[in-house]
LUMDOBA-527675 format. One record per atom (N, C-alpha, C, O): z negated, y negated, x negated. Coordinates in steps of 0.02 Angstrom, whole numbers, plus 50000, padded with zeros to 5 digits. Each point is the difference from the previous one (the first is absolute). Layout:
// residues N
ZYX ...
END
This chain:
// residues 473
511974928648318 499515003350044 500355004950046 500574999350025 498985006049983 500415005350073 499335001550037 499424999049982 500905004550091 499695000850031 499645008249963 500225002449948 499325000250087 499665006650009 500495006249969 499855003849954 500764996150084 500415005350018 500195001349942 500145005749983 499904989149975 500345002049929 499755004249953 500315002349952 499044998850066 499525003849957 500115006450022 500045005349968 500024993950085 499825008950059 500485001849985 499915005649977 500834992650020 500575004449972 499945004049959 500155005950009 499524991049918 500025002449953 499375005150028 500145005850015 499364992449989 499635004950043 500105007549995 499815004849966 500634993750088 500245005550053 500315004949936 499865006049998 500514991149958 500395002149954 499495001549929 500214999249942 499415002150067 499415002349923 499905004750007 499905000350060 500015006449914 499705005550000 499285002549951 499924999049940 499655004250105 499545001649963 499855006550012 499485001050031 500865004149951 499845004650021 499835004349926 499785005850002 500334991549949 499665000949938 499354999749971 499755003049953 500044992850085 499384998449969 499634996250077 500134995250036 499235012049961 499714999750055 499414996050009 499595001650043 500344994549930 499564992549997 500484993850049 499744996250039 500825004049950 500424995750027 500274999450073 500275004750030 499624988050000 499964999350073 500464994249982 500044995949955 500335005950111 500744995850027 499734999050085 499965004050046 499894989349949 499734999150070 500804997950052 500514996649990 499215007850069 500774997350051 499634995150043 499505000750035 500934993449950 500024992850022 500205000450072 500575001350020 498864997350019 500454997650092 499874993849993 499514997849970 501014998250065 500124993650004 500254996750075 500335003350041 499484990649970 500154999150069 500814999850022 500504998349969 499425003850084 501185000850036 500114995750018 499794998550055 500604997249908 500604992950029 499324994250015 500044995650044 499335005549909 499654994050015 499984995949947 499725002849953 500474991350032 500304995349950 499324997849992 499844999749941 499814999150093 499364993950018 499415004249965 499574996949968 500405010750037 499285005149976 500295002549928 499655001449952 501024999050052 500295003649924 499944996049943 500174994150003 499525009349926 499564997949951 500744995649973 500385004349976 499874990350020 500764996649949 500054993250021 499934997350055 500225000449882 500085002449925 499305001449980 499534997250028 500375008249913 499415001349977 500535000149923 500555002649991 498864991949946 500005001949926 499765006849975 500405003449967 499194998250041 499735009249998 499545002850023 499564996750026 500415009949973 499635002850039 499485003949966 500255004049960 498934996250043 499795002549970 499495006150044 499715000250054 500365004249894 499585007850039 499375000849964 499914997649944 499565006750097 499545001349964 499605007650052 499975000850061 499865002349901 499785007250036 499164998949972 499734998349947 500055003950121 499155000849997 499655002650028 500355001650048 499005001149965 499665002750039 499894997750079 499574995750009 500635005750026 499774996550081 499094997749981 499505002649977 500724991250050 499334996450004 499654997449935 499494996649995 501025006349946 499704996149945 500314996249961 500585001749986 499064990249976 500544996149992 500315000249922 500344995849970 499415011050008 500194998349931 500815004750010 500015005450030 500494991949944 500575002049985 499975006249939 499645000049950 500825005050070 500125005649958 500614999749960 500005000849939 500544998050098 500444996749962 500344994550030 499964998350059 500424998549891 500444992850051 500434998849937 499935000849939 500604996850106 500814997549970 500304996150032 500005000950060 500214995749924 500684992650021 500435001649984 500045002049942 500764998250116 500655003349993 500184993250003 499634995750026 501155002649937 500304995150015 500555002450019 500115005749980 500484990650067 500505004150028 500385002649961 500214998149946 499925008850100 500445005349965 499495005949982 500155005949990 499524992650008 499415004949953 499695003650078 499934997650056 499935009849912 499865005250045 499404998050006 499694998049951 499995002150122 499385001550023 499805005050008 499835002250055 500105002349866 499685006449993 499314999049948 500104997249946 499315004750069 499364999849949 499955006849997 500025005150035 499904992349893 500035006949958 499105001649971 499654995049993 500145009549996 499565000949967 499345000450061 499445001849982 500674996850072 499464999350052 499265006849995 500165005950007 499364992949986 499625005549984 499825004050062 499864997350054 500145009249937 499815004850080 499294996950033 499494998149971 500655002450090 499564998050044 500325002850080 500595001250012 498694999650048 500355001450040 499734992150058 499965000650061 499934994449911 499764995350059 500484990849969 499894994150011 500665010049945 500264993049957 500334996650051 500095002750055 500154990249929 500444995550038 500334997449981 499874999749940 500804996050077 500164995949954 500054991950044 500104998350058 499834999849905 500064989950024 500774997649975 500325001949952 499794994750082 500924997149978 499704993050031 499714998550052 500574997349872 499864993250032 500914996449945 500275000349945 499824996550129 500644996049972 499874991449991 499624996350031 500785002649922 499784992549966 500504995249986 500495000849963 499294993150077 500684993649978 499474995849957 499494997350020 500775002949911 499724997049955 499295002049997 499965005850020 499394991549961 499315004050017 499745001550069 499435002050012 501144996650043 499755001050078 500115005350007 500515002849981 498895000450055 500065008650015 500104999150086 499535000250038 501184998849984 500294999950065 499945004950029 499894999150060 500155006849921 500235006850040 499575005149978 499734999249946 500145006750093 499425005149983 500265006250017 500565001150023 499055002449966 499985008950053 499575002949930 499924997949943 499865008350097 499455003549982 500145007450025 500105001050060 499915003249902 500325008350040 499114999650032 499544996049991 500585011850057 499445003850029 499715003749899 500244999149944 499235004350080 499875003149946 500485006449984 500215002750051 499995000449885 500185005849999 499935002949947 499754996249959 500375010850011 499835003449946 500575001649935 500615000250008 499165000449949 500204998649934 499715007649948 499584999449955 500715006450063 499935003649966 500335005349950 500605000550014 499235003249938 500275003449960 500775004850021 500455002349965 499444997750101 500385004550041 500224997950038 500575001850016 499054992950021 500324998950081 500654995749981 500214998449945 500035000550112 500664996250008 499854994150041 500514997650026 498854998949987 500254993550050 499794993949940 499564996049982 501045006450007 500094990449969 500214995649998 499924995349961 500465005550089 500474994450047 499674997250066 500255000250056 499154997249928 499614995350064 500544995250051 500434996749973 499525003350096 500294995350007 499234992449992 499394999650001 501194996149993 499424993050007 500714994350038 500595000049983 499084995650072 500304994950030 499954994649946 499645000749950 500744993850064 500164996249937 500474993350039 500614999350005 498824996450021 500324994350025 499684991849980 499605000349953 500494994650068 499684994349994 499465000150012 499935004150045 499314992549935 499515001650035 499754995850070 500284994650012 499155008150036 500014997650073 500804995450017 500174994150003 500215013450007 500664998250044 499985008750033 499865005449976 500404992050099 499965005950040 500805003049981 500424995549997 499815011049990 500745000949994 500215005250039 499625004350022 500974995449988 500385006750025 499945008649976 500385001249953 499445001550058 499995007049977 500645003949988 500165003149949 500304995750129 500565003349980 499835007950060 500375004550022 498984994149984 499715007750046 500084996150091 499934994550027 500265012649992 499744998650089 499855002850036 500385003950030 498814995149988 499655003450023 500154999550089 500354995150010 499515007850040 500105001450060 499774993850027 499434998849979 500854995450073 499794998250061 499355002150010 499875005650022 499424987749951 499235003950005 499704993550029 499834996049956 500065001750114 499474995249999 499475002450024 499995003350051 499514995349915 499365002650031 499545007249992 499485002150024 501065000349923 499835007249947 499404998749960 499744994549999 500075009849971 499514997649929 500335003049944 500295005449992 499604989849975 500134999249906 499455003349970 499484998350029 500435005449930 499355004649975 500065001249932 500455003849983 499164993849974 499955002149921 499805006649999 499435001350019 500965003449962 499815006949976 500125000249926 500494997249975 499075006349988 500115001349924 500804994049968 500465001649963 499454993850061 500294996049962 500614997450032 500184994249995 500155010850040 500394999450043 499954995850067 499414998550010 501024999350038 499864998550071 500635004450065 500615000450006 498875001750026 500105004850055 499994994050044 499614995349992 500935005250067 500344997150059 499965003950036 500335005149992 499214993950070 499895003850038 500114997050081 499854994250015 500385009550020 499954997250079 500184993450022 500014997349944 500114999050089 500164993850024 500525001750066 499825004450040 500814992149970 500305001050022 500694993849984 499954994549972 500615008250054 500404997249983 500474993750068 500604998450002 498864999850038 500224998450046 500025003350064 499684998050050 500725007449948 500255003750080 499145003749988 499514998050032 500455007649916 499755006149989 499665001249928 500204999049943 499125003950087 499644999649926 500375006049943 500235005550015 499734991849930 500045000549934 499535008949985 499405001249992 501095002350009 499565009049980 500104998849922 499484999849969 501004999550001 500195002949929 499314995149955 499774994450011 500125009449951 499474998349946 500364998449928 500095004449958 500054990450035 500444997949912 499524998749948 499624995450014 500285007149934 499734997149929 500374998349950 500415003749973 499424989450008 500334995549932 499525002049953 499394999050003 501055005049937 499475001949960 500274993549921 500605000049988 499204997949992 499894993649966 500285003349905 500294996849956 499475010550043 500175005449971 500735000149976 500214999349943 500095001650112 500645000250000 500524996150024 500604999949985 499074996650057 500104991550018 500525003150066 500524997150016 499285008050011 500495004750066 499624998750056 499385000749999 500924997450051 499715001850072 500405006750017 500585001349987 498855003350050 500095006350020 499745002650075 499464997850020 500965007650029 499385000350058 499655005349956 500085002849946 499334997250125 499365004149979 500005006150046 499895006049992 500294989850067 499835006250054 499904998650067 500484996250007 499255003950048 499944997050063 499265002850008 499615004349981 500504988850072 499174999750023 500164999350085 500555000050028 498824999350002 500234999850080 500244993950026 499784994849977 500545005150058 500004991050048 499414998050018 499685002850044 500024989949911 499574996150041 500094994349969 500434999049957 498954994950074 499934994249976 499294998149990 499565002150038 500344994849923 499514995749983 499355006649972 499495001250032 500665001549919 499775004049979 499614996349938 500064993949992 499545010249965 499614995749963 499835004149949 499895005250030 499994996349891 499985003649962 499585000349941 499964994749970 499715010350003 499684999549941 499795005449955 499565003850022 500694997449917 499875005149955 499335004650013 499494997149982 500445007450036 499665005949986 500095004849942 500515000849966 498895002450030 499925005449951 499954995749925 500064994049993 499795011749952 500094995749919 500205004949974 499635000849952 500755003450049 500375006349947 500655000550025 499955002450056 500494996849934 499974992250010 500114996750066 500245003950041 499644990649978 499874995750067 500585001750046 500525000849969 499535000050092 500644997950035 500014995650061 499484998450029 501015000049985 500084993850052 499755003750082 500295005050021 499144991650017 500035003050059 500214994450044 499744994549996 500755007050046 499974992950056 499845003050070 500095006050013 499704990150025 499515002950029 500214992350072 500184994249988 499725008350065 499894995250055 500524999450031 500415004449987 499814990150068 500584999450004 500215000750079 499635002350044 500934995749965 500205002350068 500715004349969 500384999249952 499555006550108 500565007250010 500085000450043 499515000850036 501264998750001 500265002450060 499444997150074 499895002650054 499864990849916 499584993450076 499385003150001 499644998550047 500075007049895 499385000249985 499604998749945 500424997049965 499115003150004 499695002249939 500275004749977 499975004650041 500434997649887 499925003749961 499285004049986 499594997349962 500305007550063 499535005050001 500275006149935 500145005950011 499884990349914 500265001249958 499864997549933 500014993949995 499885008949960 500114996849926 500515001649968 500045006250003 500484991149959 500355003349956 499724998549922 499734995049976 500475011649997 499734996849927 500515001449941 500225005749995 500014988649950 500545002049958 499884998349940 499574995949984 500955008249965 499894999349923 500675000749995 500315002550047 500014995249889 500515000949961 500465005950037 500584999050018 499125006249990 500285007750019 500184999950078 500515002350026 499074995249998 499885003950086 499614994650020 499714995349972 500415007750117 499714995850048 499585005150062 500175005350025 499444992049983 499485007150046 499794996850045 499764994549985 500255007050066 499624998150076 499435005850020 500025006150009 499484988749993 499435004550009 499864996850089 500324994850010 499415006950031 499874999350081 499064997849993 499535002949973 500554990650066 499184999349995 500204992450062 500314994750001 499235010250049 500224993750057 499584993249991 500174995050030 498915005149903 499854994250020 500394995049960 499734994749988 500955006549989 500374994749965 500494994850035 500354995649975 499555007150107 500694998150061 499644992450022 499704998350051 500474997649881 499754991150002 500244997549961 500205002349946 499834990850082 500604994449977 499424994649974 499414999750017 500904996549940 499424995049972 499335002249961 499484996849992 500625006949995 499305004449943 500344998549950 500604998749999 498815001649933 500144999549939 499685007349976 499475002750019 501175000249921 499915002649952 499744998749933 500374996849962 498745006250002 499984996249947 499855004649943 499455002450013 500815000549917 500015003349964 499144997349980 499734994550006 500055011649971 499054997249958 500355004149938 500595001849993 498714999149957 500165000249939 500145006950002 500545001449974 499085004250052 500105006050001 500385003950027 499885005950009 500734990650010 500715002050034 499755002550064 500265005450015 499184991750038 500035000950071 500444993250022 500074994849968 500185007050092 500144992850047 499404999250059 499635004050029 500484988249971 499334999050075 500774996950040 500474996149992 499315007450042 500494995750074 499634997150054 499705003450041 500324989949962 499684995250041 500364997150057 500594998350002 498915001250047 500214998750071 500735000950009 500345004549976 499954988450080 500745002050019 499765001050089 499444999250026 501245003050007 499785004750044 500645001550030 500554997649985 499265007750069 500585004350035 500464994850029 499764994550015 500925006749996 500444996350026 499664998350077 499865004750037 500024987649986 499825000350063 499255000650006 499654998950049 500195003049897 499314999750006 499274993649971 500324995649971 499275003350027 499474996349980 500065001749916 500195005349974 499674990750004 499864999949926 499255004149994 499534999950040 500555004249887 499585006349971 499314996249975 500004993949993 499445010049995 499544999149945 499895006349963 499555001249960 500865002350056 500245008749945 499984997649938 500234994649983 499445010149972 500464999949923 499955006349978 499465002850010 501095000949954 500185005650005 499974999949934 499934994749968 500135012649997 500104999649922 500565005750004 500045004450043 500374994649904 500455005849975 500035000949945 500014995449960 500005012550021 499785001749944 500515008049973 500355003450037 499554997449903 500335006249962 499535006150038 499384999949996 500875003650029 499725008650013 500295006249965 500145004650037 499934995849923 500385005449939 500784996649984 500314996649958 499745005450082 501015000150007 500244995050051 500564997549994 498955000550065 500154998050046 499574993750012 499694997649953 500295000150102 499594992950007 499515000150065 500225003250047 499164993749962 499565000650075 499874993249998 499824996349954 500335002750106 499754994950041 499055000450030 499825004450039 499724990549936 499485000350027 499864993550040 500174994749974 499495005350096 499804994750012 499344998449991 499615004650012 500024987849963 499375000549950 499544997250069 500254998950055 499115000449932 499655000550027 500004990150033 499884997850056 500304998549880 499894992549989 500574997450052 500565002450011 499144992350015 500524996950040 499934992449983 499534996949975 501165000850050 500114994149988 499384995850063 499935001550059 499654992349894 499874996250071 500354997250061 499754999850056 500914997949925 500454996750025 500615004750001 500325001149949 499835001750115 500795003550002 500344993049971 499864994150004 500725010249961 500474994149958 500695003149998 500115005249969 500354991550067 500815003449974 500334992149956 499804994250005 500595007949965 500344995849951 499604994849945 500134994149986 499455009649993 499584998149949 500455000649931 500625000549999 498854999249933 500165001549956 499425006449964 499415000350018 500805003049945 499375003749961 500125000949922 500495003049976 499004994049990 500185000849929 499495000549953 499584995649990 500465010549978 499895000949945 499794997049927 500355000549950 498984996150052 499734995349959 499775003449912 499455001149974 501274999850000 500115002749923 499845007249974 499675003050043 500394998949931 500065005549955 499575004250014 500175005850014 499214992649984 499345003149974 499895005150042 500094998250058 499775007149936 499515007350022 499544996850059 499444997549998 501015003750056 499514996850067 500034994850007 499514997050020 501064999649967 500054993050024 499995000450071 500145005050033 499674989149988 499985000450083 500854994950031 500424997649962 499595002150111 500654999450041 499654994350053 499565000750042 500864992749934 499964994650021 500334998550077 500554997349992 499335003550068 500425001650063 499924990150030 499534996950024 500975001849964 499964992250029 500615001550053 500485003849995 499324991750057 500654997850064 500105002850035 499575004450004 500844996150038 500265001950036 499914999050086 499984993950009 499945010850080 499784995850026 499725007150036 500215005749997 499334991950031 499515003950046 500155001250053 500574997750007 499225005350051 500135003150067 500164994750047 500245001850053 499694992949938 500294993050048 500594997549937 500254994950024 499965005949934 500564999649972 499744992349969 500464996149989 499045002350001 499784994549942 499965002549936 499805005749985 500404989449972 500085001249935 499105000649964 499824994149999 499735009449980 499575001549967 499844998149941 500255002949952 499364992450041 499524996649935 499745000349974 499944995449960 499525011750036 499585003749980 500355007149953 500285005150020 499634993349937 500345006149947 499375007049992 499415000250017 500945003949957 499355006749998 500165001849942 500404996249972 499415009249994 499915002849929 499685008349991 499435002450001 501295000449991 499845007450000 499845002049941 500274997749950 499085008750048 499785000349934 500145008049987 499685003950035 500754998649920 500435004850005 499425006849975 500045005850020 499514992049938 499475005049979 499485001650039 499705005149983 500124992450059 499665000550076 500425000350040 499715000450053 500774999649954 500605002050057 499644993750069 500145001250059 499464993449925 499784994750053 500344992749999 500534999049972 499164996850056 500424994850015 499244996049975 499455002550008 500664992149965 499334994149972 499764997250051 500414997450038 499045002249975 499454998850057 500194993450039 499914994749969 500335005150096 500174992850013 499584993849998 500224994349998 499195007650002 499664993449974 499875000349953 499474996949999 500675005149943 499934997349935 500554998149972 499944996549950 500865005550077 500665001049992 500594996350056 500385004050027 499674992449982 500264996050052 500624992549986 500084995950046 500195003649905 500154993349963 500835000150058 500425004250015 499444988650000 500665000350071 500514996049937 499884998049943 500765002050103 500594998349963 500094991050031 499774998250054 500514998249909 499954994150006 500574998750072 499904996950052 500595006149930 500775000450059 499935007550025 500275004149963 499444998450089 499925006250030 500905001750009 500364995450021 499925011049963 500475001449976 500585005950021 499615002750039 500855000449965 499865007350014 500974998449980 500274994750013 500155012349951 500805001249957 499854995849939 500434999849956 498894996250035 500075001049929 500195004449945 500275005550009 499564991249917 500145004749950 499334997949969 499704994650006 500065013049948 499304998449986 500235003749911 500205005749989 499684988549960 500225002849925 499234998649957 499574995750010 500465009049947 499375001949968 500404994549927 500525001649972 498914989350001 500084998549943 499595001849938 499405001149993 501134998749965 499405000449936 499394999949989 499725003849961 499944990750084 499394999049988 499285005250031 499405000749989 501295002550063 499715003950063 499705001250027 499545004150007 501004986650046 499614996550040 500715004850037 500305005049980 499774991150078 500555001950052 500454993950038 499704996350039 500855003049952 500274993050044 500495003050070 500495003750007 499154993250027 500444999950055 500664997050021 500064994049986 500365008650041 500784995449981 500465001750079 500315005150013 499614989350028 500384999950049 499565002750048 499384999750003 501275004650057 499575001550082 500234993650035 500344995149984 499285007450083 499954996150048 499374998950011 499615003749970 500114991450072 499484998050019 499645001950082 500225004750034 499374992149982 499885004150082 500534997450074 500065003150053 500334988949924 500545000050028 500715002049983 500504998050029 499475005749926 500855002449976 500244995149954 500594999949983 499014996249997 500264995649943 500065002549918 499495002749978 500974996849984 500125001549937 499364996049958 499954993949999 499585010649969 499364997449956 500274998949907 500155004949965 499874987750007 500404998449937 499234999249972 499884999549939 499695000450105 499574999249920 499725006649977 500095005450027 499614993549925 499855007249938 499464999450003 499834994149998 499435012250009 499624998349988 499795007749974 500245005250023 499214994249921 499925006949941 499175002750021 499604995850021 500275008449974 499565004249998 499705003249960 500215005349976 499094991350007 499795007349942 499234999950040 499774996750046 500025007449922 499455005250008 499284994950016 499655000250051 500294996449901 499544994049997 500184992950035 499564996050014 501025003049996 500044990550020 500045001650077 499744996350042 500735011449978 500185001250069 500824997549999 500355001949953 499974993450106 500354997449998 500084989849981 499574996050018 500825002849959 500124993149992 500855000549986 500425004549996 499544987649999 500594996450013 500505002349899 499794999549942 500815002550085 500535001949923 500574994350005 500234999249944 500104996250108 500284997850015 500555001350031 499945005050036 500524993049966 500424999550080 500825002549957 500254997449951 499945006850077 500965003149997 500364992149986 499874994550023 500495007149943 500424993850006 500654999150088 500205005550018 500014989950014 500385001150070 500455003249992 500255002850049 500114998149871 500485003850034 499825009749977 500455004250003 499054997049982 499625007649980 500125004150078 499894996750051 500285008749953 499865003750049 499315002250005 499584999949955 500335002450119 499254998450021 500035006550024 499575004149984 500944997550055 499995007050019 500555004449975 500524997849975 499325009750035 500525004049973 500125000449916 500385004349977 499424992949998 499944997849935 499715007649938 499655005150004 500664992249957 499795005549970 499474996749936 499944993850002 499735009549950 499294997049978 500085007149921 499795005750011 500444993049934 500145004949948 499634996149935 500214994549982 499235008549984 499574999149935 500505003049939 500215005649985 499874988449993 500575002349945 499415001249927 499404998850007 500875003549931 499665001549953 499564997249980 499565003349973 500364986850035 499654996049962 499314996450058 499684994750003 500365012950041 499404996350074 500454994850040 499925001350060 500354995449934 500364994750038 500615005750065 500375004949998 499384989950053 500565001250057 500504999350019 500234994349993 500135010150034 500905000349984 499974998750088 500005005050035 499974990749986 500404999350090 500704999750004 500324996249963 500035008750091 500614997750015 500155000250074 499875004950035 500404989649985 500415001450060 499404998950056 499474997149988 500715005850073 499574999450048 500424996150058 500614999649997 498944997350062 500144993950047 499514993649986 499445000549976 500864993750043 499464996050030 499595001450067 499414998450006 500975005150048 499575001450045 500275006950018 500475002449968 499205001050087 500275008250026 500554999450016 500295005450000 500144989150021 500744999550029 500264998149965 500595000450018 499374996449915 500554997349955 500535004349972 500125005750018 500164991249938 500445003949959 499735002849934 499514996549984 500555006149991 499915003649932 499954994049932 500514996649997 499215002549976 499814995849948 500495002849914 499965005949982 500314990949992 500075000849931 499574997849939 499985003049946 499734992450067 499554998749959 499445005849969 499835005650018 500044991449941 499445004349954 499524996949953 500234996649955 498875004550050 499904996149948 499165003649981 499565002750034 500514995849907 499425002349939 499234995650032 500004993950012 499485010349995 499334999750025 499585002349948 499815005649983 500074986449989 499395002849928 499294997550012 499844994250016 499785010849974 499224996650018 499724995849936 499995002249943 499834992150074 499734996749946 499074999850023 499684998550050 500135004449863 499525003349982 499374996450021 499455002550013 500774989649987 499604994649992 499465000950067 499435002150006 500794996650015 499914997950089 500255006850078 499974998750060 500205006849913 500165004350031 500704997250043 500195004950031 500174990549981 500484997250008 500555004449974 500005003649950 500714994650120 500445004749940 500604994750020 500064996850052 500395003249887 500604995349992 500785006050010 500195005049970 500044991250086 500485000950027 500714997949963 500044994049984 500405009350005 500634996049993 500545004249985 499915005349970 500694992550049 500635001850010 500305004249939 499954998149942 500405008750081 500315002049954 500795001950016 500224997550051 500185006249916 500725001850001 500014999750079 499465000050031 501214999650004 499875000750069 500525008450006 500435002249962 499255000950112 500375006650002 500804998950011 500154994450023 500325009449965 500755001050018 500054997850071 500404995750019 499135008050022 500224999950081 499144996950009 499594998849956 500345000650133 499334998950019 499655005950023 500375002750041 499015001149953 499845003250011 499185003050018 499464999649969 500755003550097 499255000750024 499855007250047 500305002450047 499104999749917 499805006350018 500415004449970 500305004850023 499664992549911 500195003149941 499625004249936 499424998449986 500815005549986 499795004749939 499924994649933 500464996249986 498935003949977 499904996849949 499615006049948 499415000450016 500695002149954 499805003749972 499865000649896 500415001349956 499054997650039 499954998749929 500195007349948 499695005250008 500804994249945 500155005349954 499875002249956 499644995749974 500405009249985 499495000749926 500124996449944 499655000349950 501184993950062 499944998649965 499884991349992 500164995849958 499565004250089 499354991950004 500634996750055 499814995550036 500955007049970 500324997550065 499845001350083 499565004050016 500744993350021 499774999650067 500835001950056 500444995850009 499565010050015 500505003550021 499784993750103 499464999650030 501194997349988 500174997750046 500445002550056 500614999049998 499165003650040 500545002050029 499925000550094 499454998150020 501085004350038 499944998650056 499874992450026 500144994849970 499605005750083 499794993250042 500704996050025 499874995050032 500815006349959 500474998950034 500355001950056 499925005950014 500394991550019 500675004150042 500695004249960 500584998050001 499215006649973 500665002549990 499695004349919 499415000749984 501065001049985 500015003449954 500164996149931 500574999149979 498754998449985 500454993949956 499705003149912 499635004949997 500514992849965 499545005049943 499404996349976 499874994150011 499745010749951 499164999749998 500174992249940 500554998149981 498824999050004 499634997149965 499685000549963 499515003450015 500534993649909 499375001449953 499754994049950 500314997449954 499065001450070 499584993949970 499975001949928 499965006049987 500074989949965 500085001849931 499354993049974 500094994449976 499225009550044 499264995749971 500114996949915 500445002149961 499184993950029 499924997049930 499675006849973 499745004550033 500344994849882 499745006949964 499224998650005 499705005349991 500014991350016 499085001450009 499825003550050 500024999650062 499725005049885 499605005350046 500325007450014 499745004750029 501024994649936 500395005650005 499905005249936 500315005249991 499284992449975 500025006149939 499955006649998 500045002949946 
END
């Protein structure tokens, strides 16, 4: 038996530059991690297919020594390939490239794809900047690191891990602030706006907005608020909900931002929140053309936590009638995390309560039941600071966090699956992180992995969750 590496040599060493059907995938593998690296593996088998579909186009089993080159692959521009490694009929180890193209002419046929044990967190080998308290952001497949700070002084440089090339790169600079908050605008294609924040002991009276290329600061003072949520709708507007000025009373504003040719406008809408709310949640209840924005938590103008949820309806630009619309939360709440499940219902996960206490139980939301009981974090789950990532197969990727606002940083990590039965969701332990970490970047990748990174003291390298293959096709 050998480990992984033995294949990738030969790999590295195949040429296809003959015959333009043929893809030589470049293997990243985890650095000096014994515990995530795919060995001993009996062989390794490949197979190239359509993203999202499960029938195989082609597939082969290398035994060592033998090049991991497929030959014959048919043109396409949305193919993938799957790598699954095997001790005896156990399929131990996985990776899956991003999508890429396969043509008469082009030249990318050297995908990268990660290639480790499966649910084990590993070393990258990358190091991203000193970030607690930045945001992690899925862009086109990629994750953008944005803002935080590194302790003394916030975090300007903007880095993207492109999964592509398996490179961390900077992007560009953005202004000094904190607690900023972010969400894709536009659809030709989308770009990241973050928006809110404190600058220099005020509100950021500012949006910046970025893509792959560039970073643009557009000036719009009703954005100079902390604790608002950013929420993408289907038609690439953002609603920006409550929050409020540094020092000031919590909002019942909701603002929309939107594409204006080239540039972007800020409108403020007519609808107001019943309840000013800062440190809520707002989310986005599925896919559909006018889905509406679920606003649970947070605390009102006497700084109580709020029980009464509202429901923005994005095609009427209104809010659902409070007496017909009113369903309170079982644990009134506010630094929660609010994740959209499969069933799309909504579970609530952590916060504090109206005395500053860390909230472990779970309770889900849909449209019809209102709120009820999902069950309770396990003691040692972070409650706050925590990060909350939907990996390919609907199931929840938690890592890190505190037990309370003063603790230390958590290593732990664990998988949140809703069971179908009873709206109930089952909790339990997975790989634990390298270091402990909180108010950290979790960011899901194109290629069904989960990019980890920040939430420490110091400069340590990123993280990458390596999900079971369901759901990665």
């Amino acid at each position: 038996m050998v480990g992984a590496r033995g294949w990738i040599v030969a790999a590295a060493l195949a040429g296809c530059a003959d015959d333009p059907r043929a893809v030589v995938p470049v293997i990243d593998l985890p650095v000096g991690d014994a515990d995530a690296t795919a060995a001993p593996l009996d062989e390794i088998t490949l197979t190239v297919a359509h993203a999202g579909n499960e029938r195989d186009l082609v597939s082969q089993t290398f035994a060592q020594g033998e090049p991991l080159e497929m030959a014959g692959v048919p043109f396409g521009d949305d193919l993938v390939i799957h790598m699954a490694g095997y001790v005896g009929a156990s399929n131990i180890a996985y990776g899956r490239s991003c999508a890429f193209a396969v043509t008469p002419t082009g030249r990318t046929r050297t995908p990268h794809l990660f290639f480790s044990r499966s649910v084990k967190f590993a070393d990258l080998g990358v190091l991203p900047l000193a970030r607690t308290g930045g945001l992690g952001i899925a862009y086109r497949g990629a994750a953008l690191l944005v803002g935080g700070s590194d302790g003394d002084q916030a975090q300007q440089t903007v880095e993207m891990f492109d999964p592509m090339t398996g490179g961390l790169a900077p992007l560009g600079l953005v202004s000094a602030r904190k607690q900023a908050v972010h969400a894709q605008v536009g659809t030709s294609p989308p770009r990241v706006a973050v928006i809110g924040g404190m600058a220099g002991g005020d509100g950021a009276r500012f949006i910046e907005v970025i893509d792959g290329q560039r970073i643009d600061r557009l000036d719009f003072v009703e954005m100079a608020r902390v604790d608002l949520t950013a929420t993408s709708l289907t038609d690439g507007r953002v609603i920006v909900i409550g929050g409020n000025a540094p020092g000031a009373l919590p909002s019942k504003e909701i603002d929309e931002i939107a594409e204006n040719g080239a540039s972007f406008e800020v409108r403020k809408l007519a609808a107001h929140l019943s309840i000013e709310r800062s440190g809520h949640s707002a989310t986005r209840l599925g896919e559909d053309v006018g889905a509406p924005v679920l606003i649970a938590g947070g605390v009102d103008a006497t700084g109580a936590p709020i029980a009464v949820a509202e429901l923005f309806k994005p095609l009427s630009a209104e809010l659902a009638d409070p007496t017909k619309f009113a369903p309170k939360m079982l644990v009134p709440r506010r630094g929660h995390v609010a994740t959209l499940m499969p069933d799309g219902s909504v579970l609530m996960i952590g916060g504090v309560d109206a005395a500053g206490q860390p909230v472990r139980t779970l309770e889900s939301f849909s449209v019809d039941a209102g709120f009820s009981w999902a069950g309770d974090l396990p003691i040692a789950a972070g409650v706050i600071d925590v990060a909350a990532t939907t990996l390919p197969d609907g199931r929840i990727l938690l890592t890190g966090g505190r037990l309370t606002p003063s603790a230390a940083p958590l290593d732990s990590a664990y998988i949140v699956r809703l069971n179908p039965a009873d709206g109930s969701v089952d909790v339990v332990a997975t790989d634990r992180l390298a270091v402990g970490r909180a108010g950290h970047q979790a960011v899901p990748l194109c290629d069904g992995t989960v990019l980890i990174s920040g939430g420490v003291v110091g400069q340590l390298p990123a993280e990458r969750y390596n999900p079971p293959p369901l759901g990665r096709r």
